[in-house]
Residue frames as qw, qx, qy, qz and C-alpha x, y, z in Angstrom:
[[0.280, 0.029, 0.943, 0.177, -2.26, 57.69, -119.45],
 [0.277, 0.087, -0.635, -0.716, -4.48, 57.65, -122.11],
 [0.704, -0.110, 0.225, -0.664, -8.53, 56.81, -121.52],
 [0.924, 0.203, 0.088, -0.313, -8.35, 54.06, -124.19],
 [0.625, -0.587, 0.460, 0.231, -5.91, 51.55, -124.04],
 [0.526, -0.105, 0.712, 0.454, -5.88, 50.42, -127.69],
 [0.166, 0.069, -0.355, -0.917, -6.98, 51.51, -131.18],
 [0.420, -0.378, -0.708, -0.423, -10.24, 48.95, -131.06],
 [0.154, -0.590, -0.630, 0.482, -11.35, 50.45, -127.59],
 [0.088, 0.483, -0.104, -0.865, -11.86, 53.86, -129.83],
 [0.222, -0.019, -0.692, -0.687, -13.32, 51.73, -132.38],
 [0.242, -0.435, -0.845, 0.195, -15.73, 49.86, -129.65],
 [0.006, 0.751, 0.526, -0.398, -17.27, 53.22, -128.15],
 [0.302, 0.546, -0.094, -0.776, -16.65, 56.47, -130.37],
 [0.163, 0.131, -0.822, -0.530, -16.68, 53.97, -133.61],
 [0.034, -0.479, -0.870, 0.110, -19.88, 52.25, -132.07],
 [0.258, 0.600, 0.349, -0.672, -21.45, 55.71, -131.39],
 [0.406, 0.208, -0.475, -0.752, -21.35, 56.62, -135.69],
 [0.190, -0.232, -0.916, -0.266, -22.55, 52.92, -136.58],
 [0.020, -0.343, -0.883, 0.318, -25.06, 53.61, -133.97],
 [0.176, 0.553, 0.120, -0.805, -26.16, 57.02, -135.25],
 [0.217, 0.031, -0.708, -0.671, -26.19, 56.12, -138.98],
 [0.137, -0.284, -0.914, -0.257, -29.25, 53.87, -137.80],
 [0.185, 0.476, 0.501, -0.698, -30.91, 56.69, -135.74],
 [0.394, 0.339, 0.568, 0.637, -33.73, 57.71, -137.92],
 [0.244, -0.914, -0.269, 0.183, -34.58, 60.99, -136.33],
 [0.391, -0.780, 0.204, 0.443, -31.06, 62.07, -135.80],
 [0.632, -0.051, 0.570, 0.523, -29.26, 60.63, -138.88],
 [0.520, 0.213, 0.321, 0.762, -30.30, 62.69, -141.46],
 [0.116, -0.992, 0.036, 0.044, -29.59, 66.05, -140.12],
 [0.593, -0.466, 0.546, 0.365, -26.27, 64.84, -140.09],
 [0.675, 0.376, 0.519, 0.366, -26.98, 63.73, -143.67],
 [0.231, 0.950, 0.185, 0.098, -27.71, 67.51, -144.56],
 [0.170, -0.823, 0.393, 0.374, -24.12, 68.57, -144.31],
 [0.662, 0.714, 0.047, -0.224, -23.51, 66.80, -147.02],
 [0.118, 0.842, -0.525, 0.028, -19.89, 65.52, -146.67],
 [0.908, 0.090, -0.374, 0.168, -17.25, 63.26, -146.11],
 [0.224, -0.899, 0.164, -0.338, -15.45, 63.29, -142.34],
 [0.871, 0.029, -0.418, 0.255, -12.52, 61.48, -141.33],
 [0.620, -0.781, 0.063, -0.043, -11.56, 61.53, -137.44],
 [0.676, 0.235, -0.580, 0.389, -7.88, 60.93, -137.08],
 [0.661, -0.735, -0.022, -0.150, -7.06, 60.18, -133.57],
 [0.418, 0.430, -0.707, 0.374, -3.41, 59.78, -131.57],
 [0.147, -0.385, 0.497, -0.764, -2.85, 58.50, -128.70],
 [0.577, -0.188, 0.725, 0.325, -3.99, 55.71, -129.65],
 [0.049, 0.274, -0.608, -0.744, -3.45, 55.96, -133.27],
 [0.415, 0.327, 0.839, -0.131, -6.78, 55.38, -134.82],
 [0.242, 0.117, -0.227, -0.936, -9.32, 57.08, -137.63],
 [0.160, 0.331, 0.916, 0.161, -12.72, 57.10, -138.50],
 [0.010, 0.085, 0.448, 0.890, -14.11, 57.87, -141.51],
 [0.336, 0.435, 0.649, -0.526, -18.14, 59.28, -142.07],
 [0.015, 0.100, 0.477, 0.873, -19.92, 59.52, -145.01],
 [0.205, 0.549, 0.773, -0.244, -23.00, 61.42, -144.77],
 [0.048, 0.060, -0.556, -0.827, -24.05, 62.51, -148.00],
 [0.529, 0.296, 0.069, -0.792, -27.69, 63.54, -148.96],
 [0.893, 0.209, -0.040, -0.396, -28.24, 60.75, -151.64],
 [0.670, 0.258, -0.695, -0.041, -26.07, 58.21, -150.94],
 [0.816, 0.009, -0.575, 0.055, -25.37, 55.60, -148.29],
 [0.162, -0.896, 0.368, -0.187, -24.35, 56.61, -145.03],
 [0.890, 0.050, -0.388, 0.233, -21.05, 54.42, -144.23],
 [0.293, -0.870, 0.383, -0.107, -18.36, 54.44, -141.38],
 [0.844, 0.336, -0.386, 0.158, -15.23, 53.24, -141.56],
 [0.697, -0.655, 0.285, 0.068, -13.31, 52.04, -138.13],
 [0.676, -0.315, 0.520, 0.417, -9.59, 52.04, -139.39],
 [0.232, -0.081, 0.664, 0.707, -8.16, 52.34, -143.31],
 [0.406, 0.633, 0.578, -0.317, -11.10, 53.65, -145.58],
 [0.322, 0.475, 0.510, 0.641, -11.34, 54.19, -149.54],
 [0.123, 0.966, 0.206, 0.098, -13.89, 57.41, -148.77],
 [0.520, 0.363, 0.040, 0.772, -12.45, 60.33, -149.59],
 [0.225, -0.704, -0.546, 0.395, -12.74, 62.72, -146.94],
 [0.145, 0.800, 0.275, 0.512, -13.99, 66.22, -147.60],
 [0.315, -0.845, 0.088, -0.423, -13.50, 67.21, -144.20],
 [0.724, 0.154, -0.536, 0.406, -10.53, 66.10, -142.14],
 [0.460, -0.775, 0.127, -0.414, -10.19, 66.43, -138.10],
 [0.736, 0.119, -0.621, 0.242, -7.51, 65.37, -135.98],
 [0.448, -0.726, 0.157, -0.497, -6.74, 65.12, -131.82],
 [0.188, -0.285, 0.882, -0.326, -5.92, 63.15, -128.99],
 [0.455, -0.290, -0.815, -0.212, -8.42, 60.51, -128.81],
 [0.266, -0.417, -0.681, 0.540, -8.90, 61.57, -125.18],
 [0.064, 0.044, -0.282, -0.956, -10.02, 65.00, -126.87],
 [0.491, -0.063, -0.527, -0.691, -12.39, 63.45, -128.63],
 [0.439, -0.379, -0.739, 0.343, -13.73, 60.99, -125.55],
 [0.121, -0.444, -0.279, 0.843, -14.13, 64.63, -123.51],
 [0.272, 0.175, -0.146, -0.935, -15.87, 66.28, -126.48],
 [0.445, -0.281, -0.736, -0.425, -18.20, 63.12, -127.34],
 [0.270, -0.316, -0.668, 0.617, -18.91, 63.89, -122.88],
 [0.133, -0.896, -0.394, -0.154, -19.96, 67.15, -123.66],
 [0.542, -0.785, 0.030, 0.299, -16.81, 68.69, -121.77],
 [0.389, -0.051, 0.396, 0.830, -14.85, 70.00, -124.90],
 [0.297, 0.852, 0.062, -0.427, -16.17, 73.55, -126.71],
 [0.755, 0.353, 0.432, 0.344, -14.89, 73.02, -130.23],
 [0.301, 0.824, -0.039, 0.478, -14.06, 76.59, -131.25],
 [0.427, -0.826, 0.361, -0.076, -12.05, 76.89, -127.80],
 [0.874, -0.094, 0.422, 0.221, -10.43, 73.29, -128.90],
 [0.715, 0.413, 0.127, 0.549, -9.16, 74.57, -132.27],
 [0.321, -0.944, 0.040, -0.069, -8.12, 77.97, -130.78],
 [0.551, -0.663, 0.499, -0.094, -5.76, 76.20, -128.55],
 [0.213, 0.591, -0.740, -0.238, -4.62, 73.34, -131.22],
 [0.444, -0.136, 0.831, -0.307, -6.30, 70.87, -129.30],
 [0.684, 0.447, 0.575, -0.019, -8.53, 70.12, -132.34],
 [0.012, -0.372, 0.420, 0.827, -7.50, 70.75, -135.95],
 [0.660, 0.517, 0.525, -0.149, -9.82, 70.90, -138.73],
 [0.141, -0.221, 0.550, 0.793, -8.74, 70.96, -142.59],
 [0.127, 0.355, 0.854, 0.359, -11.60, 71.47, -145.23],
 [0.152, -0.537, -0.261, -0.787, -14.66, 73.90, -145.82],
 [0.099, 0.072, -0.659, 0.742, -15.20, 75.85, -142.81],
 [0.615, -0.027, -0.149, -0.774, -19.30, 75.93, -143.56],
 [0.876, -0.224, -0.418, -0.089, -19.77, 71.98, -143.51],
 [0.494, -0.054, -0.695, 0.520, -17.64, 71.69, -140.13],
 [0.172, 0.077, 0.407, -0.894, -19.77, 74.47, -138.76],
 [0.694, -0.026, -0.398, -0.600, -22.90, 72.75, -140.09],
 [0.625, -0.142, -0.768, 0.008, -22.30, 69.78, -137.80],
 [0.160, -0.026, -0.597, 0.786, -21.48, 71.21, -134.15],
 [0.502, -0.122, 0.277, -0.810, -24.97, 72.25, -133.40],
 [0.779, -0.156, -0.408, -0.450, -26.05, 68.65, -134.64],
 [0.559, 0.097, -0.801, 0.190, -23.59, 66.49, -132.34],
 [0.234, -0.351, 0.592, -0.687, -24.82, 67.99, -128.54],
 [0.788, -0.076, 0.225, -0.568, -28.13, 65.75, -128.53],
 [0.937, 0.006, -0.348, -0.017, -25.62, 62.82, -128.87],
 [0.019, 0.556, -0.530, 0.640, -23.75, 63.40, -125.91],
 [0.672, -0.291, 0.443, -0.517, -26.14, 61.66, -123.51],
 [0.786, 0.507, -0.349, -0.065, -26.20, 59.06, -126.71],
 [0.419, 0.556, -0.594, 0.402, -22.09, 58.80, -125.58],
 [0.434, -0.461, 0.565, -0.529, -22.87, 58.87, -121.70],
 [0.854, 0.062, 0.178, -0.484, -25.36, 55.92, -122.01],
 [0.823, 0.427, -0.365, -0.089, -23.24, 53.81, -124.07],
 [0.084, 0.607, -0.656, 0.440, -20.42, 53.94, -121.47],
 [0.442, -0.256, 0.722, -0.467, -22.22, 52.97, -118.50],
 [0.905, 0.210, -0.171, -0.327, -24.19, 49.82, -120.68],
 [0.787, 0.273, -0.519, 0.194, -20.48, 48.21, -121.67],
 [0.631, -0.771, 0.000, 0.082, -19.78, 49.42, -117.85],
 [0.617, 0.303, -0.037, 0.725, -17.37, 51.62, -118.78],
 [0.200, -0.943, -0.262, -0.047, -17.87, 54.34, -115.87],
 [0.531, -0.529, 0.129, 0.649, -14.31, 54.70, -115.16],
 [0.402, 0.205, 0.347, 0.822, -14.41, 56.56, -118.61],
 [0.106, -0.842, -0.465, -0.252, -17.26, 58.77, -117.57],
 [0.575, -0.794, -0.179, 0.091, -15.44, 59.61, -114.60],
 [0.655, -0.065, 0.231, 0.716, -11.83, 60.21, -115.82],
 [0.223, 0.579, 0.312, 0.720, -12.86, 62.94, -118.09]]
C-alpha cells in the first residue's frame, strides 16, 4: 500500500516541503543556481510538481497542472520520492535500477543532489509537526 493515500497528501508534505524551501533564505538560492525548470511526476498516487528556480526570476511551485515548462523532468513512485526526501534513497543507485528516471541535461540534475541532503531533516521535521510518524516509520 502506498505511504500516501491521495494526490493532496503528496501535495500537503513533499509539495509543502518546495513552498517551504522557496522561502528559506539561506537554502533557496543555491537551489536557484542551477538555474532550471523541474517537474516531479509521481505514480502511485498520480501527482506532479513543478519547480522553477531560475537565477533572475521568481521562484514558483506548482502542486498539480502547471504552465512552466520544465527543463528537467523526473519521474517515480511517490513512495520513492517520500524515502529519498528521508534520506534513505541514493539517487544514482535509484536511476541505475529504474526506480528514478530523469529526462533533461545531465549537469543541472547533478547540480542539485548535493543541494537537497540538508533538507532531509527539513522532511523529517515536517512529518512529525502534522504528526505524521507513521510515515517516518514506514519507510
Amino acid at each position: 500500500m502506498p505511504y500516501f493515500k491521495d494526490e493532496q497528501e503528496v501535495y500537503d508534505y513533499i509539495g509543502k516541503l518546495f513552498q517551504d524551501l522557496v522561502k528559506d533564505e539561506e537554502m533557496w538560492p543555491k537551489f536557484r543556481r542551477a538555474n532550471t525548470i523541474v517537474q516531479y511526476q509521481f505514480r502511485n498516487p498520480e501527482s506532479q510538481i513543478t519547480v522553477r528556480m531560475r537565477e533572475n526570476e521568481d521562484a514558483q511551485v506548482d502542486l498539480g497542472p502547471s504552465d512552466l515548462e520544465p527543463e528537467v523532468l523526473m519521474t517515480m513512485e511517490a513512495d520513492t520520492a517520500h524515502k529519498f526526501w528521508l534520506g534513505k534513497v541514493n539517487v544514482t543507485v535509484a536511476l541505475a535500477r529504474g526506480q528514478m528516471k530523469a529526462k533533461g541535461p545531465v549537469a543541472k540534475i547533478l547540480k542539485l543532489v548535493p543541494l537537497v541532503k540538508p533538507v532531509f531533516p527539513r522532511y523529517r521535521q515536517m512529518l512529525a509537526s502534522a504528526g505524521r510518524e507513521d510515515l517516518m516509520e514506514a519507510a
